[in-house]
N, C-alpha and C positions, 0 to 999 in steps of 0.2 A: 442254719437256715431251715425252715419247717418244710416241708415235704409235702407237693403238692398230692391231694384228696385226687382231685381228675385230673389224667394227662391226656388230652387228645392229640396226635399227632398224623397228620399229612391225611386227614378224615377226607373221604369223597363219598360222594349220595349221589345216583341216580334214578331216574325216574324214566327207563325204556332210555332212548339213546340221550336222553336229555340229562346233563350232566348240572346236579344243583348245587354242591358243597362240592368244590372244587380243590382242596389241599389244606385242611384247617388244622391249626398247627396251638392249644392253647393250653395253658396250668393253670388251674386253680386254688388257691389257697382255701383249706378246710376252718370253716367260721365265716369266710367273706360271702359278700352278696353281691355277684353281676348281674349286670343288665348288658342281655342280646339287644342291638338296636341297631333301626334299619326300615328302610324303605319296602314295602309290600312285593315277595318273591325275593329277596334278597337272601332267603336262607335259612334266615333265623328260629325258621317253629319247625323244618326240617334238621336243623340242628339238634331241638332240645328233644324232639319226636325219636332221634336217632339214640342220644343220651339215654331217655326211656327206655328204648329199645322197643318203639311201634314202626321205626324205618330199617330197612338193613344196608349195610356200609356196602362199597362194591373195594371199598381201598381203604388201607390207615388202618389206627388202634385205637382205643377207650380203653385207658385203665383209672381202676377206682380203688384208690388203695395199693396200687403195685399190681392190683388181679385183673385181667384181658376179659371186660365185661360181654365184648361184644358177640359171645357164642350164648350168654345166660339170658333168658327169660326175661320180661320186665322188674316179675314180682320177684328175683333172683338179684339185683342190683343195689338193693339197699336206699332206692328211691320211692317220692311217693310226688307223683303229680295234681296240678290243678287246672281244671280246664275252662278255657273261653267261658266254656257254655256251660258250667258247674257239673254238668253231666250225672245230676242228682237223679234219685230212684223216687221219682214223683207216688209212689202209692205206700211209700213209709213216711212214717214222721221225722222228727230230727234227729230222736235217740239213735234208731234203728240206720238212720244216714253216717251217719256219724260215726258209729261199731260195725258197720258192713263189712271192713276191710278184715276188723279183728275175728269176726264171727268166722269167716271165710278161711283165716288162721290158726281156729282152733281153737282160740283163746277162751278160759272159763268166764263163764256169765258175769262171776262176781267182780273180777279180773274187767273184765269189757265196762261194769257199771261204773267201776272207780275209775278209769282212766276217761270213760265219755264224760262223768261228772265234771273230773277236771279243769276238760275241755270249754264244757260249756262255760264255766265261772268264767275259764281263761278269755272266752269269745264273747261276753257280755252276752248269750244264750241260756241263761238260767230261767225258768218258768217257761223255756220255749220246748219241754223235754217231750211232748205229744203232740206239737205243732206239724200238720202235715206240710209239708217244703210247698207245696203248692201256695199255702196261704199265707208263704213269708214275704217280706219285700225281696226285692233286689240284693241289698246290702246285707238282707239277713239269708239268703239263698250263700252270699260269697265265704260268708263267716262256717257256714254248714259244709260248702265243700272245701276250706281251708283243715277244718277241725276233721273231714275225714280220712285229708291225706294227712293229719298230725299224728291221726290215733295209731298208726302203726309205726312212729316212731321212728321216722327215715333218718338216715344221716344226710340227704341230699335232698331238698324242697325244689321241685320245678314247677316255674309258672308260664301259662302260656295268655299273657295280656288278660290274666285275672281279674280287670278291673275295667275292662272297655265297654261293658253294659251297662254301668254304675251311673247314676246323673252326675255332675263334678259336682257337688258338693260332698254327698258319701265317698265317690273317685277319690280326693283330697285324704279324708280321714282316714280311710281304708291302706292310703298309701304310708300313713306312718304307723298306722295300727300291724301291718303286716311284718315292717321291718323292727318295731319294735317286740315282737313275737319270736322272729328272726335271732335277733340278740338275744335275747332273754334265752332260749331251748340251746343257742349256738350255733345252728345249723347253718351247712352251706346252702345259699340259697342260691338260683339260677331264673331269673326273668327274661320273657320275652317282649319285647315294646316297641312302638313307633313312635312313642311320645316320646318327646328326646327328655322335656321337663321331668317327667314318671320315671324315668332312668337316673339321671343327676339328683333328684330326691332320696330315693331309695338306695342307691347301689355303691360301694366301695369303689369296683373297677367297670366301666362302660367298655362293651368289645362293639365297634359299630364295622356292619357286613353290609357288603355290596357287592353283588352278584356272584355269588359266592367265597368271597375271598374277604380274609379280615383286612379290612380300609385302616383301622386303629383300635389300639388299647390304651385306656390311661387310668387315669382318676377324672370325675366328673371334671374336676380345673380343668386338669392338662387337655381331654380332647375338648372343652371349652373355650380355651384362653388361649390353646397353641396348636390347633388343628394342622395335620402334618403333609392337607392335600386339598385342592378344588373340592372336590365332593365332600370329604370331612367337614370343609368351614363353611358349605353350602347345608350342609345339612344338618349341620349346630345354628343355624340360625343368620349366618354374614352370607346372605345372597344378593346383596347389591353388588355390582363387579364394575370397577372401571376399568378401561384398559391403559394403562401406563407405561412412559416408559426409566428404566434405574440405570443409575452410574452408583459405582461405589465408590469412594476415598476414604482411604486406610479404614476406621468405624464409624464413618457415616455413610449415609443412602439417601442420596437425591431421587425424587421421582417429581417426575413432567409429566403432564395430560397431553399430547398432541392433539386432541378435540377440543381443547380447552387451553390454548397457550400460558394466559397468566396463569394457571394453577399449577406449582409447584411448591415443594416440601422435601424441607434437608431436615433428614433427622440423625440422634446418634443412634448405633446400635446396642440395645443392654438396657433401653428405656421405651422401649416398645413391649408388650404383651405378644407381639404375631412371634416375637421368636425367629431363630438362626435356624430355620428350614435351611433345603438346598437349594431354593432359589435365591435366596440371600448369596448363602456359602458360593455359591459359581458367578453374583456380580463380579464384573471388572469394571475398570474406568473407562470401559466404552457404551453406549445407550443399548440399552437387550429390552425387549418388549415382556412386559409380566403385566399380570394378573390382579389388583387391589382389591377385596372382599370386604366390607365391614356389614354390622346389624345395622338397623334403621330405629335400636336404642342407644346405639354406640353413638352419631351420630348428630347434629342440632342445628337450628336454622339461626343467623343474624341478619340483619340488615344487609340488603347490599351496598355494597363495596365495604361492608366493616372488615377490620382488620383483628387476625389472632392468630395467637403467637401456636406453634406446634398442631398445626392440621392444614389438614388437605383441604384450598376454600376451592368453589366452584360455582362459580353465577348462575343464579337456577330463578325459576318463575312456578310458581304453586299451581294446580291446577287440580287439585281435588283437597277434601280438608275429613275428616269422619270421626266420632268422638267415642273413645275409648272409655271413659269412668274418669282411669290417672289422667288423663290427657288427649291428646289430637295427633291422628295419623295421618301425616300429607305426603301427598304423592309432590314430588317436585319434578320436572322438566331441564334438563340441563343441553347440553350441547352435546354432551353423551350417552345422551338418553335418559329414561324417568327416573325414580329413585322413591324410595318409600322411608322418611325420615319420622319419628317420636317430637312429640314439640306440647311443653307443659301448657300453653297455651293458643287459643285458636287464632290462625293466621288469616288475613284474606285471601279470596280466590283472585287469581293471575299480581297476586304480590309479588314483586320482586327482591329476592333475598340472595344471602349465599347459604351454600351449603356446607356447613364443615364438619369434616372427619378427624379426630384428635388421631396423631401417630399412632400412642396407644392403643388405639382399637384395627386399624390395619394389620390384614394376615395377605404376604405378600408371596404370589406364587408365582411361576413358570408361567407364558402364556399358552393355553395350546395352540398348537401348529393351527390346529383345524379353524378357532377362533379369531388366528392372526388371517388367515387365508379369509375368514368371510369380511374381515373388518377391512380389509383390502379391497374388498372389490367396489 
């Protein structure tokens, strides 16, 4: 088994009594490419800041290679960063951006021209070699600070949302321009994101952090397709919630609407995508109130009262319709509340349809206490 590049273990960050990285416990394989992702304050650029070494730990370890980084310098890590803000030296040109790191090194002149040459050819920056950064675009500003944390050669690329000032169209290229740079040099690379898309595009392993503490690790699939919590499959995209409730028999899983009587769905287990979480694992054959989660692409509207075979239906009335390009995003109204469903084509306003959920797309949790308590009253 290869031997993880970085081990971080039981990391804590504070900020005065305010405690932000809370006990982060993660390995990283040398060549892969994560993605930090996560809601704003959740941790995540105080993570990679720490990894830098621009924050100091109050607890835990950083090793890089077996060696205890967290007493060494930034420039002493074997890292080179990219920042938000490209953090460029507005009164050089692109050469002089681009060799600043290795000048600063030591490095001979001639030494510094071949390896910025390099760079440029590598960044589609060739003839930009006297362009002052100020009169670059956007796109060509990201490429200049990518090429200046390359020119020294890091074994570890950190990114802190490198690409959130970009319009999406560059956003888009840049995102596969990066990781195929990535691969090519070999580098472990480390991203910071809130675009959850930007993360599953680019990254091998997604660590997604909430309030300081890791929520999940997987592969873009896995915390996709098998979210392991409330907050995970909310923030992968399945935020509609019904509340339901489950009996289990032997491998299958009956679930009832109590807001909605006729809707019910027995399905097997092992032909779902939400996966043998521990809310499944603790069903018995008596009714327990959970959680139902799907996307509002997972999701599709029929005629009311049609009938289909493997989903959850639910009589619902349209009540807003708004056009996407692919398609039509309707709000629908149900007896449980609104729901925001994908639908190939435009529906009428206060049409009456059903709503249905294919098993497949159902990630089935725990209710919380706090949730059963307000839907009680």
């Amino acid at each position: 088994m290869t031997e993880p590049i970085i081990s971080i273990a039981g990391l804590r960050v504070a900020y005065g009594d305010h405690e932000v990285l809370k006990g982060i416990d993660l390995s990283i394989a040398p060549g892969s490419f994560i993605a930090l992702l996560g809601a704003s304050g959740c941790g995540k650029t105080t993570l990679l800041r720490t990894l830098a070494g621009f924050n100091q730990a109050v607890g835990g370890s950083i090793l890089v290679n077996g060696q205890d980084v967290l007493p060494l310098a930034p420039e002493r890590r074997g890292m080179a960063m990219v920042f938000q803000s490209y953090a460029l030296w507005s009164h050089m040109n692109v050469t002089q951006n681009i060799g600043y790191g290795l000048k600063l090194r030591g490095v001979p002149k001639a030494e510094i021209a071949e390896r910025v040459g390099a760079l440029l050819a590598m960044l589609g920056l060739a003839g930009y070699e006297q362009r002052p950064v100020a009169e670059l675009s956007g796109g060509q500003r990201q490429r200049v600070a990518l090429g200046r944390a390359l020119a020294v050669e890091p074994k570890i690329l950190l990114l802190d949302e490198p690409l959130s000032n970009l319009d999406a169209r560059i956003r888009l290229q840049m995102r596969h321009e990066i990781r195929s740079i990535q691969r090519k040099l070999g580098l472990t690379a480390i991203l910071v994101t809130h675009d959850r898309e930007e993360a599953m595009v680019m990254a091998d392993q997604v660590v997604i952090l909430d309030q300081g503490r890791i929520a999940q690790i997987g592969t873009p699939e896995a915390v996709f397709q098998r979210p392991t919590s409330p907050f995970v499959a909310a923030f992968m995209g399945a935020e509609n919630i019904i509340d339901c409730e489950a009996t289990r028999s032997g491998q299958a899983i009956d679930l009832s609407v109590p807001l909605s009587p006729a809707s019910r769905l027995q399905y097997a287990l092992g032909t779902s995508e939400q996966g043998l979480n521990a809310a499944v694992d603790a069903l018995t054959d008596s009714a327990q109130p959970v959680q139902v989660h799907f996307r509002s692409e997972a999701a599709f509207l029929r005629g009311a009262g049609d009938t289909v075979a493997d989903a959850l239906r639910l009589p619902a009335r349209v009540t807003q319709v708004s056009y996407l390009g692919s398609g039509y995003r309707c709000e629908v109204h149900t007896d449980c509340g609104p729901f925001f469903v994908d639908h190939p084509a435009r529906v009428a306003l206060d049409e009456a349809v059903t709503l249905c959920i294919p098993a497949s797309a159902l990630h089935v949790f725990r209710s919380d206490p706090k949730r059963v308590a307000a839907m009680s009253q």
